[in-house]
N, C-alpha and C positions, 0 to 999 in steps of 0.2 A: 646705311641710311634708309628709313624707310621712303619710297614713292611719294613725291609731293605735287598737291592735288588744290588747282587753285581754284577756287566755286565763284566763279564769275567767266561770262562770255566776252567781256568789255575789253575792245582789243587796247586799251588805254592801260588799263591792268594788266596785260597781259605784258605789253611791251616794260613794265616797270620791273615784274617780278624778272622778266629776262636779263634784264643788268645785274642780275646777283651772281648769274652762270651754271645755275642749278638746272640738273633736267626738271621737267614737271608737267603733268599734263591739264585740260582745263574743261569743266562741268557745271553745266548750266543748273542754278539752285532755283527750284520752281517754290518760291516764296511770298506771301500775300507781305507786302512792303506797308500796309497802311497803317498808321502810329492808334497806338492805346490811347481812350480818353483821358488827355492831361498826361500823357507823354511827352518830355523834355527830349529836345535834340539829341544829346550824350546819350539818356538812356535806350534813345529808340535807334540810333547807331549801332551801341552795343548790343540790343539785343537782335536787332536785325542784321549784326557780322555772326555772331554765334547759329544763326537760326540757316541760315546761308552755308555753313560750316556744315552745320547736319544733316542739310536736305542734301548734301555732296556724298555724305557717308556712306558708305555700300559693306550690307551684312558681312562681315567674314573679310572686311577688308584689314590690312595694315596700310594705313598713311595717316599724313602730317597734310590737315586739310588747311586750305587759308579760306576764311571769309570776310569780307568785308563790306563795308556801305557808306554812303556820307551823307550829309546833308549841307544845305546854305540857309543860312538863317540871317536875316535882314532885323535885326528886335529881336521881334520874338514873331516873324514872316517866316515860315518855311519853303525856299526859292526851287522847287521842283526843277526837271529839264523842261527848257520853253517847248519843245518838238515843234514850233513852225518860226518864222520869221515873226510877225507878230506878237510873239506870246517872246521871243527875246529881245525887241526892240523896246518893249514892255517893262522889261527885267532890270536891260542897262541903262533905261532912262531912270527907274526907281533907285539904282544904285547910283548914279552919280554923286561925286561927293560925299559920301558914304563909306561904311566900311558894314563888309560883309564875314560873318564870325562860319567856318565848314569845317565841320564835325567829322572825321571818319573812324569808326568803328572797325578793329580789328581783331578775328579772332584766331588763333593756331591751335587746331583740336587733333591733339592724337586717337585715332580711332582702333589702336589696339588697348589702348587702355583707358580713354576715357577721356584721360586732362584734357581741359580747354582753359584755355588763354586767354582772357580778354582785354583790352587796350583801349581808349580812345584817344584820337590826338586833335588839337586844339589848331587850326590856323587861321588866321584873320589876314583879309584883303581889304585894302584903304583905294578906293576909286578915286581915279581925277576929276573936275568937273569936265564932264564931254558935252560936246552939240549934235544935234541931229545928224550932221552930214556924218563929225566921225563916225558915228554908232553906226548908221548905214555902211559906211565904206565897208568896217569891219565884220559886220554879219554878212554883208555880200562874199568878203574874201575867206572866209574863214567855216560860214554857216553851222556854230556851233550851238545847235536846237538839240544834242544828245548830251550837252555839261550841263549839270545844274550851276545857277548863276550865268549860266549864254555866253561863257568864252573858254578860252583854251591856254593856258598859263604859259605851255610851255611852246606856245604859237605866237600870231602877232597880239595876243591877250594882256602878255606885259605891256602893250602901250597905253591899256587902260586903266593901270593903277599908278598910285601915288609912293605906295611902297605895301610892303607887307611884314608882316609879324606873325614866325612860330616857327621850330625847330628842324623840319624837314618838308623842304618845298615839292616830295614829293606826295605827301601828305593833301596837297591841293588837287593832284593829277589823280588822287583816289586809293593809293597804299601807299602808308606810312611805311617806309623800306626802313629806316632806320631802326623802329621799333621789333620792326618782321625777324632783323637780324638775333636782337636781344630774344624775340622769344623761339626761333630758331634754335638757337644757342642753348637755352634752358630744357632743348630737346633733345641736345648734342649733336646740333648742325652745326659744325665750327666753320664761319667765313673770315678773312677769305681762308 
């Protein structure tokens, strides 16, 4: 099997791709993130997991690179990370009651030959209606100003939804594992 090389620093990624039980090591992808004029969520996912893939690339290398991205989209609101208190107490009051649609973009690029992979997966979070105090309690215990959409799914985050809808709820934490496998697999990474 070739060396698999995940281009992202995000210890949230890191900790997901490790449930599959594969070695693999991890590279920071120095990427300008900012969407094209009239760039759709999907698109700018996908092309921002492929673009993550290749700034991973190293001349002369063989590996089986992953990159990927997400987004939250509120409408047609692009829900960035809050990075303060403030800027997520922001987020969860605008969500309430709501449902928030997060895009992640995957890509598995063999760099001895080329192929790249692209995927996006689809997941939607339905909020409860909340009051000020929960939203404080939970940003206090929690302080997730590095998720886009201001919580952590697989934290005390489930107390703020109503339910969710899409195929792999790891897909919200930021790598879609279950698709990772399928294009794994199309590489002749057979799991388990």
């Amino acid at each position: 099997m070739h060396p698999l090389v995940l281009a992202s620093t995000s210890p949230f990624r890191r900790a997901l791709l490790g449930k599959l039980g594969l070695p693999f090591s991890c590279r920071s992808p120095l990427t300008d993130e900012t969407p094209l004029p009239g760039e759709k969520a999907p698109d700018l996912v996908a092309r921002l997991a492929a673009t993550k893939a290749q700034a991973a690339c190293r001349v002369g290398e063989t590996a089986l690179i992953i990159g990927s991205d997400q987004v939250a989209l509120l409408g047609e609101q692009i829900l960035g990370k809050p990075l303060n208190h403030a800027n997520a107490t922001a987020q969860l009051r605008l969500c309430c009651g709501r449902a928030v649609t997060f895009y992640t973009g995957l890509c598995l690029l063999n760099s001895q030959n080329g192929r790249r992979q692209v995927v996006v997966d689809r997941f939607k979070v339905h909020f409860r209606h909340l009051n000020d105090d929960q939203i404080e309690r939970y940003l206090r215990r929690e302080q997730p100003y590095q998720c886009a959409g201001s919580f952590k799914s697989e934290g005390l985050g489930i107390c703020l939804f109503e339910r969710l809808e899409g195929d792999d709820p790891n897909t919200l934490v930021g790598l879609p594992l279950i698709r990772l496998v399928e294009l794994l697999d199309n590489e002749g990474v057979t799991l388990p």
